[in-house]
HTML snippet that shows the backbone in 3Dmol.js (N, CA, C, O; Angstrom):
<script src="https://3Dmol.org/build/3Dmol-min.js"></script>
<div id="view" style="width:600px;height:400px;position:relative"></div>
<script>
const pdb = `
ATOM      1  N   UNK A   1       0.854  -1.170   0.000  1.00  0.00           N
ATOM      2  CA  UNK A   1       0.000   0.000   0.000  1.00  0.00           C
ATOM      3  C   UNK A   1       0.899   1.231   0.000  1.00  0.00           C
ATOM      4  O   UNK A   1       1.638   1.509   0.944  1.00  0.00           O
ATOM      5  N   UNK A   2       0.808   1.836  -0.939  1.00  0.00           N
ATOM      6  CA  UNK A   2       1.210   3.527  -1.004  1.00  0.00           C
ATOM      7  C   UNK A   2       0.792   4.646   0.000  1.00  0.00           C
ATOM      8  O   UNK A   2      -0.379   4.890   0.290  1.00  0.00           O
ATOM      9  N   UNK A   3       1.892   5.303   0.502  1.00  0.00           N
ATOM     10  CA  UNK A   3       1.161   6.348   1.522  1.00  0.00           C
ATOM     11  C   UNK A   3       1.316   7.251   0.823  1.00  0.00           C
ATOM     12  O   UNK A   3       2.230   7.095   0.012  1.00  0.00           O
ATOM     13  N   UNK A   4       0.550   8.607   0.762  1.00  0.00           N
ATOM     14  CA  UNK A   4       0.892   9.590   0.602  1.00  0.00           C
ATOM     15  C   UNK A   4       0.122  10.684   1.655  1.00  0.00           C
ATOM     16  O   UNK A   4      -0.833  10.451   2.396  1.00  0.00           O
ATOM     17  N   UNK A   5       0.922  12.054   1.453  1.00  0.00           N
ATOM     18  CA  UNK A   5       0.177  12.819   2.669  1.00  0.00           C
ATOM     19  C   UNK A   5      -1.089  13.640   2.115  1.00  0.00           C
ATOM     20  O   UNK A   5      -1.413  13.316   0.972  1.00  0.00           O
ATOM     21  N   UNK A   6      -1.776  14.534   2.652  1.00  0.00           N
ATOM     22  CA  UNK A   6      -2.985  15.077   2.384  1.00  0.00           C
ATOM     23  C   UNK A   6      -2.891  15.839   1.086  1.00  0.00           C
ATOM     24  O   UNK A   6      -3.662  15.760   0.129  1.00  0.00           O
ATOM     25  N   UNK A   7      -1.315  16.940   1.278  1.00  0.00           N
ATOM     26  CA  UNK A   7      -1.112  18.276   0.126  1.00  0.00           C
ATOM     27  C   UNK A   7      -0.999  17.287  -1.107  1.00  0.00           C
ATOM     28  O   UNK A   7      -1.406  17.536  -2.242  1.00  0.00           O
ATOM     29  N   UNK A   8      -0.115  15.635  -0.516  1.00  0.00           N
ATOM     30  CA  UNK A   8      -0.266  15.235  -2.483  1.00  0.00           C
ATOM     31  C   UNK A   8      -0.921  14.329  -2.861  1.00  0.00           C
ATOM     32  O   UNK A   8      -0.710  13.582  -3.816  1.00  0.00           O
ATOM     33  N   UNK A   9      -2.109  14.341  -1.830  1.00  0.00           N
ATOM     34  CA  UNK A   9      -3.208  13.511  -2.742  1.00  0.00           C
ATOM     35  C   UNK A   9      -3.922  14.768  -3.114  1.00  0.00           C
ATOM     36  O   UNK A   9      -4.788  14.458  -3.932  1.00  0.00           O
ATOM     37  N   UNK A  10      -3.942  16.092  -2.864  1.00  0.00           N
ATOM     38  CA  UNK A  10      -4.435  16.887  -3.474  1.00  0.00           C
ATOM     39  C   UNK A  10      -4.310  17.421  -4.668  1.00  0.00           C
ATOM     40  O   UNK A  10      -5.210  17.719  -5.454  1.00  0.00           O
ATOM     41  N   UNK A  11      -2.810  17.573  -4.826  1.00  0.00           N
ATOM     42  CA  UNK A  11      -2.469  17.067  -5.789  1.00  0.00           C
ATOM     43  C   UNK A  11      -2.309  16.598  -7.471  1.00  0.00           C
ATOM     44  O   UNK A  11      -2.483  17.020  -8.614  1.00  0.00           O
ATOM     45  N   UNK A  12      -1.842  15.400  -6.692  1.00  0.00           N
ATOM     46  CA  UNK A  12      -2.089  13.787  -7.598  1.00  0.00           C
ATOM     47  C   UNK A  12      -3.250  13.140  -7.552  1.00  0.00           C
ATOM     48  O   UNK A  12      -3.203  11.986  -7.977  1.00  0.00           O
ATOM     49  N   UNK A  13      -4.501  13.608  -7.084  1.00  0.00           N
ATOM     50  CA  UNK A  13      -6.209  13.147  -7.244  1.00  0.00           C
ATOM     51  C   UNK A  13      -5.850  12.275  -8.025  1.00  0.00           C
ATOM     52  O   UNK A  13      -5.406  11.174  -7.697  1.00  0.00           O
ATOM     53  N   UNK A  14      -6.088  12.887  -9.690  1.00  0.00           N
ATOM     54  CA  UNK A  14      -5.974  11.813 -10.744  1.00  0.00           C
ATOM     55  C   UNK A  14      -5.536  10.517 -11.014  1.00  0.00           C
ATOM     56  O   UNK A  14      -6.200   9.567 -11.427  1.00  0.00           O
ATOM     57  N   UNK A  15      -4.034  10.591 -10.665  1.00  0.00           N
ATOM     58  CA  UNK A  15      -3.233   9.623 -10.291  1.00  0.00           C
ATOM     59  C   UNK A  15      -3.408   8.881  -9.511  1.00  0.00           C
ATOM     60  O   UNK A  15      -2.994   7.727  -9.624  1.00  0.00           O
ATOM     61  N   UNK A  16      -4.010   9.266  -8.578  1.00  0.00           N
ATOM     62  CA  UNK A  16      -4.106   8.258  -7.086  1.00  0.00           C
ATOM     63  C   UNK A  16      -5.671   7.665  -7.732  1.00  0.00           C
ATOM     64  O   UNK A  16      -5.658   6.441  -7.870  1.00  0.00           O
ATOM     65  N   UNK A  17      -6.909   8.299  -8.115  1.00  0.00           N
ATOM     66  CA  UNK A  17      -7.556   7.786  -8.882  1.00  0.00           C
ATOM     67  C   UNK A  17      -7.426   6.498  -9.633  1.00  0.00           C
ATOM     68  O   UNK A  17      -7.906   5.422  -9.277  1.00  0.00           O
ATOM     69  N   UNK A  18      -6.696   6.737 -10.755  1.00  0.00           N
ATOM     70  CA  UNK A  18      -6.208   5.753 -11.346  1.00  0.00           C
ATOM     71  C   UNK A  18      -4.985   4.371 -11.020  1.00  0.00           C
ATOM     72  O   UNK A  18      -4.653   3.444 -11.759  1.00  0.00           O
ATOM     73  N   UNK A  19      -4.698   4.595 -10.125  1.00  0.00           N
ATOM     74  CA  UNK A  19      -3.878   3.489  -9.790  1.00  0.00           C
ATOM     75  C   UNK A  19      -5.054   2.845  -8.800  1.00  0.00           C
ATOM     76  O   UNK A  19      -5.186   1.652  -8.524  1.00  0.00           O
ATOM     77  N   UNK A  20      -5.726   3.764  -8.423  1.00  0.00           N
ATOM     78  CA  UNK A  20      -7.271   2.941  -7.479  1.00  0.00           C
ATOM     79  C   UNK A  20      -7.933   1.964  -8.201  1.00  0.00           C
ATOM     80  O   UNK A  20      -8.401   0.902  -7.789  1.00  0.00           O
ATOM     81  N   UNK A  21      -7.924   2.674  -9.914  1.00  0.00           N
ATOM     82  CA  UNK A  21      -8.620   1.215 -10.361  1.00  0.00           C
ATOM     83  C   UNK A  21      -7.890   0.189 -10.993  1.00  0.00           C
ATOM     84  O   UNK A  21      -8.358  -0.810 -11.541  1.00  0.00           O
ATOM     85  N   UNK A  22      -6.598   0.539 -10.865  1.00  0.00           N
ATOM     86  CA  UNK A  22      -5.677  -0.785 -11.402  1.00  0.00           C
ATOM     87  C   UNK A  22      -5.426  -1.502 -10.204  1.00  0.00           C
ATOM     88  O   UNK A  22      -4.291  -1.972 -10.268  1.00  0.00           O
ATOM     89  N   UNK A  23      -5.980  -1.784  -9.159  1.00  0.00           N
ATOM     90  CA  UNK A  23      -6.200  -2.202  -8.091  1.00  0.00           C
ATOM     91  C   UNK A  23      -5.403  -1.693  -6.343  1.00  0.00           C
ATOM     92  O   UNK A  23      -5.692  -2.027  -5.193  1.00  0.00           O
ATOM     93  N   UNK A  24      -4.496  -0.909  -6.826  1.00  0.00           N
ATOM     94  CA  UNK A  24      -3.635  -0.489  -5.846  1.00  0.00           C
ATOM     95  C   UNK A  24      -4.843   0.301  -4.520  1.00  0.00           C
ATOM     96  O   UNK A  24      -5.977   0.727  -4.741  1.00  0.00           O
ATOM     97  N   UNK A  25      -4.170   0.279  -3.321  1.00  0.00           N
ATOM     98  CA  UNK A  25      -5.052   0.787  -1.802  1.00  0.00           C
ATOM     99  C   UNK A  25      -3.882   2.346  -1.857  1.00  0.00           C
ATOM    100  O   UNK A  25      -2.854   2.310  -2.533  1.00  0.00           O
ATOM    101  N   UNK A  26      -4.251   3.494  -1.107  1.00  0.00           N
ATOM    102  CA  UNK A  26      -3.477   4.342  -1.218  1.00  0.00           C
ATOM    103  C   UNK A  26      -3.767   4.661   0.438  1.00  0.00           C
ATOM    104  O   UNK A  26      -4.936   4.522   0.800  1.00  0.00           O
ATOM    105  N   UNK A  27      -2.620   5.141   1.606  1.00  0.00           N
ATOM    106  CA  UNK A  27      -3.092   5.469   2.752  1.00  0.00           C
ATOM    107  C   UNK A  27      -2.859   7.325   2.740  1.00  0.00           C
ATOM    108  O   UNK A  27      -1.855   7.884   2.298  1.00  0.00           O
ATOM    109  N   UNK A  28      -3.819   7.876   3.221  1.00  0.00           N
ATOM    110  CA  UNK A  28      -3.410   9.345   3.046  1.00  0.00           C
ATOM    111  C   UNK A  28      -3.118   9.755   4.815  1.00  0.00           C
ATOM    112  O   UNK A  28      -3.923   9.655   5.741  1.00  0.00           O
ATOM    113  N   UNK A  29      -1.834  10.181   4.849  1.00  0.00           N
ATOM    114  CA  UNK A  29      -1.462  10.843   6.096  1.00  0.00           C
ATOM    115  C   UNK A  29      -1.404  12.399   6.240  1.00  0.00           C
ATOM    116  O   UNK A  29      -0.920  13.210   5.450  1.00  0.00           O
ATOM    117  N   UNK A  30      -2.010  12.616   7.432  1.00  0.00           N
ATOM    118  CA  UNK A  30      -1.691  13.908   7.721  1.00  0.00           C
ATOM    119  C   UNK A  30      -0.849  13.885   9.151  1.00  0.00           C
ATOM    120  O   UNK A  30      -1.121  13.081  10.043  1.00  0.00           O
ATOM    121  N   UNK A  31       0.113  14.783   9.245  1.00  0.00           N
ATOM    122  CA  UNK A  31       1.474  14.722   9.899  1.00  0.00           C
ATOM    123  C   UNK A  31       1.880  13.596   9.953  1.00  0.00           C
ATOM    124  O   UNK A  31       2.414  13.664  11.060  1.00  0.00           O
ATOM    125  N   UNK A  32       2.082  12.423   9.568  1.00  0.00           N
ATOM    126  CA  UNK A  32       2.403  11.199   9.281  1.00  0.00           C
ATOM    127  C   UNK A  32       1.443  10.175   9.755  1.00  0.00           C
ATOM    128  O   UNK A  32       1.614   8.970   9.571  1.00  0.00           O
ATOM    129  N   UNK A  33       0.261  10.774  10.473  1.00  0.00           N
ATOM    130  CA  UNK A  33      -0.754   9.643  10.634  1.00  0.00           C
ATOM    131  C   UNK A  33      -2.003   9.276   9.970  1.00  0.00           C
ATOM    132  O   UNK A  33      -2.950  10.058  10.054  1.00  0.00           O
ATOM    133  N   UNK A  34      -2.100   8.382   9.440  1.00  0.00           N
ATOM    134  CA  UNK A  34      -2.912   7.888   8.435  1.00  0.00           C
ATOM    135  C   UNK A  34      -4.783   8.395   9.086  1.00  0.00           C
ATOM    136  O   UNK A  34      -5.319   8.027  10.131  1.00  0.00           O
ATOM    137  N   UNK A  35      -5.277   9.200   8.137  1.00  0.00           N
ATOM    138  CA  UNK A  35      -6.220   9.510   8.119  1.00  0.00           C
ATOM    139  C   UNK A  35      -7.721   8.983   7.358  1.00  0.00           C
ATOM    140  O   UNK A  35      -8.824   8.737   7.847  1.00  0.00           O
ATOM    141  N   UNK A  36      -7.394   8.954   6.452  1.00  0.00           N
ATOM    142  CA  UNK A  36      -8.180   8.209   4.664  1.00  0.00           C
ATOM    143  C   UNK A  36      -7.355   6.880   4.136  1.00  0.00           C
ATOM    144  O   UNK A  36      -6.125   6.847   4.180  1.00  0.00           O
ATOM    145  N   UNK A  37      -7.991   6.010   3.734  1.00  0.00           N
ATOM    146  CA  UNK A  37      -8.046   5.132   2.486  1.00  0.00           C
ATOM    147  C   UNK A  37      -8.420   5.304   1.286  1.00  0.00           C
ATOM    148  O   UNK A  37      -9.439   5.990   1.214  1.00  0.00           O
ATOM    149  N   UNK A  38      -7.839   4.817  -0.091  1.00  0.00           N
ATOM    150  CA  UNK A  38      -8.011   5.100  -1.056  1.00  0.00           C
ATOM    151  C   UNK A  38      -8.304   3.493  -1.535  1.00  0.00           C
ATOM    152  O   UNK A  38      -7.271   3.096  -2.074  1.00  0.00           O
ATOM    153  N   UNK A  39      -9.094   2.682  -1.533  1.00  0.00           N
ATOM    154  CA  UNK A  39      -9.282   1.267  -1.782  1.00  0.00           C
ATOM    155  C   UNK A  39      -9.553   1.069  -3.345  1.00  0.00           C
ATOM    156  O   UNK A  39      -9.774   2.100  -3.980  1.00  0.00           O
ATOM    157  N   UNK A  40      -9.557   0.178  -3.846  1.00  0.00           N
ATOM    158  CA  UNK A  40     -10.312   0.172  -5.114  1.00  0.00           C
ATOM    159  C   UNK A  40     -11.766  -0.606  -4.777  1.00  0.00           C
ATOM    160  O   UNK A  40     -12.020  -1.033  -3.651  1.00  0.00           O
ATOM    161  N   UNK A  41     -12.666  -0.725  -5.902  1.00  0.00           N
ATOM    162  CA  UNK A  41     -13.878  -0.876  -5.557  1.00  0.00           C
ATOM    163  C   UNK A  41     -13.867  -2.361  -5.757  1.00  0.00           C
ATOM    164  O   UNK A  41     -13.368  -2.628  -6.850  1.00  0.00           O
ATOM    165  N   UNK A  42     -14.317  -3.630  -4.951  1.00  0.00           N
ATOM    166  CA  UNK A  42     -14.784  -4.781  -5.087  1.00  0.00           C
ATOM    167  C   UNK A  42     -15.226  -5.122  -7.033  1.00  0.00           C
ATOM    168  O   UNK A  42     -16.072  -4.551  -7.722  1.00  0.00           O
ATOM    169  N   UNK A  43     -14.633  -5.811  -7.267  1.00  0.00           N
ATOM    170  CA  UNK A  43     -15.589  -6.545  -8.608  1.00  0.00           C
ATOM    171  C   UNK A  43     -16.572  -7.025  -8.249  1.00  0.00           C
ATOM    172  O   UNK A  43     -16.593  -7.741  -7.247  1.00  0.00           O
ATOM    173  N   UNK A  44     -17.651  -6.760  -8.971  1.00  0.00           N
ATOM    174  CA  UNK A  44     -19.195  -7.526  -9.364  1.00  0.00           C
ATOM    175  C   UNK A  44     -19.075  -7.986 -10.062  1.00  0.00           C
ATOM    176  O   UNK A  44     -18.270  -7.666 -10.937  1.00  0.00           O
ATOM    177  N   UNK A  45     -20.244  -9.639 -10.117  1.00  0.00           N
ATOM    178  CA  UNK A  45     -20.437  -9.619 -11.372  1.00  0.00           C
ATOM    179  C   UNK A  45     -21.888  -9.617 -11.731  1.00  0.00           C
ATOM    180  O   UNK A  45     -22.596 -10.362 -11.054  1.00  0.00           O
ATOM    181  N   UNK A  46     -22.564  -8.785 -12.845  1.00  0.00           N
ATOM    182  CA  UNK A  46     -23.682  -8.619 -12.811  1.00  0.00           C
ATOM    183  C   UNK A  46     -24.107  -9.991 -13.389  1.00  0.00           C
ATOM    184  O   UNK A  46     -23.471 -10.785 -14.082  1.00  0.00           O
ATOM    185  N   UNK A  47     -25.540 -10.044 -12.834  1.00  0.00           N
ATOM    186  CA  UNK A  47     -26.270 -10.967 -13.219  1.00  0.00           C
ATOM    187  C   UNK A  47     -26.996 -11.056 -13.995  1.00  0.00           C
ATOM    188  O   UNK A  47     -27.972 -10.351 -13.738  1.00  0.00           O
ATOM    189  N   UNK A  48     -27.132 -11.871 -15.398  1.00  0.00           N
ATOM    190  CA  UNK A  48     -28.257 -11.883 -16.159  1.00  0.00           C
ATOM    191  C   UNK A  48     -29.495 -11.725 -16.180  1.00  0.00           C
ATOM    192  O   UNK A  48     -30.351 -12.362 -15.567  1.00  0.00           O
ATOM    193  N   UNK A  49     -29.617 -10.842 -16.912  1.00  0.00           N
ATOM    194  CA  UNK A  49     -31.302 -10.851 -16.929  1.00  0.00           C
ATOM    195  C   UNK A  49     -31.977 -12.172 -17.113  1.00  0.00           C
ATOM    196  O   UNK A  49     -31.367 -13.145 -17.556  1.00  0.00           O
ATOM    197  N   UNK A  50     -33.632 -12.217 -16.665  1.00  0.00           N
ATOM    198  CA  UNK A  50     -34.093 -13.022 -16.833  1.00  0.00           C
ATOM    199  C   UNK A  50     -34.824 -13.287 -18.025  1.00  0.00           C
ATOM    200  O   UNK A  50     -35.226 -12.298 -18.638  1.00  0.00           O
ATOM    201  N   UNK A  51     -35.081 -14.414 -18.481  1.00  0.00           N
ATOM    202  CA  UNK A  51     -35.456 -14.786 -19.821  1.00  0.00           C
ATOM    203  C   UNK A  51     -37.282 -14.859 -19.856  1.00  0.00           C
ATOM    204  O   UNK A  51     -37.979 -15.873 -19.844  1.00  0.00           O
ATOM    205  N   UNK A  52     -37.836 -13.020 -19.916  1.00  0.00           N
ATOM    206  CA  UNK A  52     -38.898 -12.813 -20.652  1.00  0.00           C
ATOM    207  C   UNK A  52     -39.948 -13.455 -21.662  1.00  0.00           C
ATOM    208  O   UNK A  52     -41.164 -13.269 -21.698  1.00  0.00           O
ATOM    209  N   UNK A  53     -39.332 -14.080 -22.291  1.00  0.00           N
ATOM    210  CA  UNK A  53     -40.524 -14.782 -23.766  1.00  0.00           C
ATOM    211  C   UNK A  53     -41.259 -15.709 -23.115  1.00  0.00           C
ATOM    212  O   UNK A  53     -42.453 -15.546 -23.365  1.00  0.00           O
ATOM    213  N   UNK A  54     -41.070 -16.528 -22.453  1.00  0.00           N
ATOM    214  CA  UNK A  54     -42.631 -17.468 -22.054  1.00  0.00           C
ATOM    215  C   UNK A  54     -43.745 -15.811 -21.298  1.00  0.00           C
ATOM    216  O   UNK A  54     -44.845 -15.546 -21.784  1.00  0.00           O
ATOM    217  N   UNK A  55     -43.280 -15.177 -20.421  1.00  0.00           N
ATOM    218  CA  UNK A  55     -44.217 -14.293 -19.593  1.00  0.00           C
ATOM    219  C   UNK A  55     -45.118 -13.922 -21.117  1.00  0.00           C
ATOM    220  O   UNK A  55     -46.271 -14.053 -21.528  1.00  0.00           O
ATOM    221  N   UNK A  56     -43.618 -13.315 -21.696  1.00  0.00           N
ATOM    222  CA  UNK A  56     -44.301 -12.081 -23.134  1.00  0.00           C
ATOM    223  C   UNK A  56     -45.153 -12.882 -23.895  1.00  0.00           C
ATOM    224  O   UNK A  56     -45.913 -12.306 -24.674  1.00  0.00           O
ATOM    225  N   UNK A  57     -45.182 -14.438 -23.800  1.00  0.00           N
ATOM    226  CA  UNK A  57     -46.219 -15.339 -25.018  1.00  0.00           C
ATOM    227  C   UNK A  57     -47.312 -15.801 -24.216  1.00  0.00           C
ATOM    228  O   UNK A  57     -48.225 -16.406 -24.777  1.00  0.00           O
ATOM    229  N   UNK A  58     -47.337 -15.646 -23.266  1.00  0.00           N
ATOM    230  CA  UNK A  58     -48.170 -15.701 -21.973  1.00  0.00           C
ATOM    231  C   UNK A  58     -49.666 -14.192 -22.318  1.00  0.00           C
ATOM    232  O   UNK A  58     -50.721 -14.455 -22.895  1.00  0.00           O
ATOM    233  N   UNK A  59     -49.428 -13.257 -21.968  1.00  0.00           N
ATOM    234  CA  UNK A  59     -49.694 -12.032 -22.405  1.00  0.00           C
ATOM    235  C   UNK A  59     -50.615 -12.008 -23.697  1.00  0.00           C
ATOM    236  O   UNK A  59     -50.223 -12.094 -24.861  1.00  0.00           O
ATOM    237  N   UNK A  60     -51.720 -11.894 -23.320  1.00  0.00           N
ATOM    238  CA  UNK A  60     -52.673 -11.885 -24.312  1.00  0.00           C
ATOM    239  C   UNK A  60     -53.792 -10.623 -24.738  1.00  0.00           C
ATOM    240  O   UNK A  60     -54.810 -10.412 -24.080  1.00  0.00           O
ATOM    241  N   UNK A  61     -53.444  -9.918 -25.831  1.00  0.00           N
ATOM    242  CA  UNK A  61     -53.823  -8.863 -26.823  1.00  0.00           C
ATOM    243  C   UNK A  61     -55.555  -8.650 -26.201  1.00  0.00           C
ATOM    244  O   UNK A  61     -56.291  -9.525 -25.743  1.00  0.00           O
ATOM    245  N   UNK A  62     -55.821  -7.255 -26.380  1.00  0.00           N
ATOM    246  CA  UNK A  62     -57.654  -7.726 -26.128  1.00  0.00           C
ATOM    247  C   UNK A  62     -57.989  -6.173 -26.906  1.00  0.00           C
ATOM    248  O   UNK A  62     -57.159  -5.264 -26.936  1.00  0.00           O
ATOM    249  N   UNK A  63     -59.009  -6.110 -27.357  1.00  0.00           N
ATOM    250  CA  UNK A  63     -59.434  -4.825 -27.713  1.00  0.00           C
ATOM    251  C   UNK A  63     -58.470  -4.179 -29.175  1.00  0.00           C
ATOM    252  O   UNK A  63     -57.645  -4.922 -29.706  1.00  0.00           O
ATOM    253  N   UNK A  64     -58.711  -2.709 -29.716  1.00  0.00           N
ATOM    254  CA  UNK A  64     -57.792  -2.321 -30.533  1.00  0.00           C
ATOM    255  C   UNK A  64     -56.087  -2.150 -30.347  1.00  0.00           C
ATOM    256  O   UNK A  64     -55.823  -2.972 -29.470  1.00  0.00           O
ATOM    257  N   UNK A  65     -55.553  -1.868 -30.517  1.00  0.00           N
ATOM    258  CA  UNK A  65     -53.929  -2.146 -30.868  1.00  0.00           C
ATOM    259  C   UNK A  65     -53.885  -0.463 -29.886  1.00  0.00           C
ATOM    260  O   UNK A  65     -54.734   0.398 -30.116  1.00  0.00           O
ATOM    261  N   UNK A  66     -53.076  -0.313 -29.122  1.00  0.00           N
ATOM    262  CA  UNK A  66     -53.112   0.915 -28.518  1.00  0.00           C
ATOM    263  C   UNK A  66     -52.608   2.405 -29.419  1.00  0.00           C
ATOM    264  O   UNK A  66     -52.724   3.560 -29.009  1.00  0.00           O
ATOM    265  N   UNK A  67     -52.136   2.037 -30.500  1.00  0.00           N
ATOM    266  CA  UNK A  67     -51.386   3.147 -31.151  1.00  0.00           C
ATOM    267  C   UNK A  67     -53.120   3.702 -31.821  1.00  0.00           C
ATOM    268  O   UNK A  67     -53.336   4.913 -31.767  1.00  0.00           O
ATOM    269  N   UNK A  68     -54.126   2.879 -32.348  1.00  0.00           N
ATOM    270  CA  UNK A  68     -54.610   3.401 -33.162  1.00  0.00           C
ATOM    271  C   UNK A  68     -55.612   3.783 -31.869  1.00  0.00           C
ATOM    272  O   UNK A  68     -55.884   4.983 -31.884  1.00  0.00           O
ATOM    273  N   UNK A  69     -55.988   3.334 -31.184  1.00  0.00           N
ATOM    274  CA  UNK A  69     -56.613   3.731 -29.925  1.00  0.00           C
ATOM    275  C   UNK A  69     -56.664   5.689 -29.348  1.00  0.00           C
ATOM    276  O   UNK A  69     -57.491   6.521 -28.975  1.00  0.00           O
ATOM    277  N   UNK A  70     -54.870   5.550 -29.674  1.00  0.00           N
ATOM    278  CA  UNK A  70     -54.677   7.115 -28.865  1.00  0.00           C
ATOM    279  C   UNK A  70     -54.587   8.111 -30.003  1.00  0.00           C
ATOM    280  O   UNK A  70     -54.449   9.280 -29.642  1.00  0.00           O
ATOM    281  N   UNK A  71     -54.648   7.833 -31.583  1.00  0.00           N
ATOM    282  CA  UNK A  71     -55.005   8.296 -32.651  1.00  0.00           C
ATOM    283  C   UNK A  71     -56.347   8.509 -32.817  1.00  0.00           C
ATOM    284  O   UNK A  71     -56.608   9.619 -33.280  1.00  0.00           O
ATOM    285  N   UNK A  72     -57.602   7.552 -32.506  1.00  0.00           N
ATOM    286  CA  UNK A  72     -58.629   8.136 -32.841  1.00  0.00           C
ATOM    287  C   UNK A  72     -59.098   8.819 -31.743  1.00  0.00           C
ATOM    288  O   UNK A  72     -60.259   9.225 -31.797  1.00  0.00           O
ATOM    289  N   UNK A  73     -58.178   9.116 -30.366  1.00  0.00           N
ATOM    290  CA  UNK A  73     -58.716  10.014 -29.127  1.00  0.00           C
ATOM    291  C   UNK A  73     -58.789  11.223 -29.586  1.00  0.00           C
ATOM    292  O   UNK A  73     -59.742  12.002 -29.595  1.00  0.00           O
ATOM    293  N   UNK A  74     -57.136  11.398 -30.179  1.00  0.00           N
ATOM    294  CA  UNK A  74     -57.257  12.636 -30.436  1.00  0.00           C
ATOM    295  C   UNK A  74     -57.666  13.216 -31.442  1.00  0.00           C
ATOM    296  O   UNK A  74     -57.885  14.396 -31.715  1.00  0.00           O
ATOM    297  N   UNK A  75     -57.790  11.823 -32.226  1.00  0.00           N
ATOM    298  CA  UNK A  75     -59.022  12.987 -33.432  1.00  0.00           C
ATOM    299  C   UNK A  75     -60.033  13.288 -32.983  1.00  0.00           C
ATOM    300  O   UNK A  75     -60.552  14.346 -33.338  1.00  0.00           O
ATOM    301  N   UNK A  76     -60.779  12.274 -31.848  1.00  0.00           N
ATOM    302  CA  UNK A  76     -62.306  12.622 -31.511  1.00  0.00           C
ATOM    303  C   UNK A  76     -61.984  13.901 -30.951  1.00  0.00           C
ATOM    304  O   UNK A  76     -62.870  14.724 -31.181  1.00  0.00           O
ATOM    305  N   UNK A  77     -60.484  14.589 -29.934  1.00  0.00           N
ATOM    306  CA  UNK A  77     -60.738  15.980 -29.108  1.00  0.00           C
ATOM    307  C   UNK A  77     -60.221  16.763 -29.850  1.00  0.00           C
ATOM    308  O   UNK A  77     -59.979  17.757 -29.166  1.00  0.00           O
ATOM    309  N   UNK A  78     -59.857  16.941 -30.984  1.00  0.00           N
ATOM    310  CA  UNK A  78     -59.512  17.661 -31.785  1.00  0.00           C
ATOM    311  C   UNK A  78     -61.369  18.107 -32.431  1.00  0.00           C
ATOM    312  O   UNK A  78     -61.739  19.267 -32.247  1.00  0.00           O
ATOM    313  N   UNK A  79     -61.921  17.543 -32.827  1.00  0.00           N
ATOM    314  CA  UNK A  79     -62.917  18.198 -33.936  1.00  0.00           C
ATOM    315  C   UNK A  79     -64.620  18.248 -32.964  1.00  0.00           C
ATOM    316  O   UNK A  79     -65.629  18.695 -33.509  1.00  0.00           O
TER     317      UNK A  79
END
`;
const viewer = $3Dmol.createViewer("view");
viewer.addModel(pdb, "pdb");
viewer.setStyle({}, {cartoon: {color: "spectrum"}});
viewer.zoomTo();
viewer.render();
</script>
């Protein structure tokens, strides 16, 4: 783990940034005693979505198609 003090993580932000996500921890001291951590963030791994098409074929149509539905609304409040 890298120490550095407060004035040069002020600094080197960027730097200390970026070595955060190449996995490096950074300790920040003020008068030589460690105040802050600079950790990098845990890996996730996201999880797949779930597989939709049986629900979506499930799902059954009733009445007009909604597009032409909100087309003849507004013709009816139009005239």
């Amino acid at each position: 783990m890298d120490t550095v003090s407060v004035k040069e993580a002020k600094s080197q932000f960027s730097k200390l940034i970026n070595a955060a996500q190449r996995g490096s921890a950074v300790a920040i001291t003020r008068r030589g005693k460690p105040v802050a951590q600079l950790l990098p963030r845990p890996a996730t791994e996201r999880k797949p979505l779930p597989d939709l098409s049986a629900f979506r074929a499930a799902i059954k149509i009733r009445g007009k198609r909604l597009g032409r539905t909100v087309v003849g609304q507004r013709q009816k409040n139009r005239y």
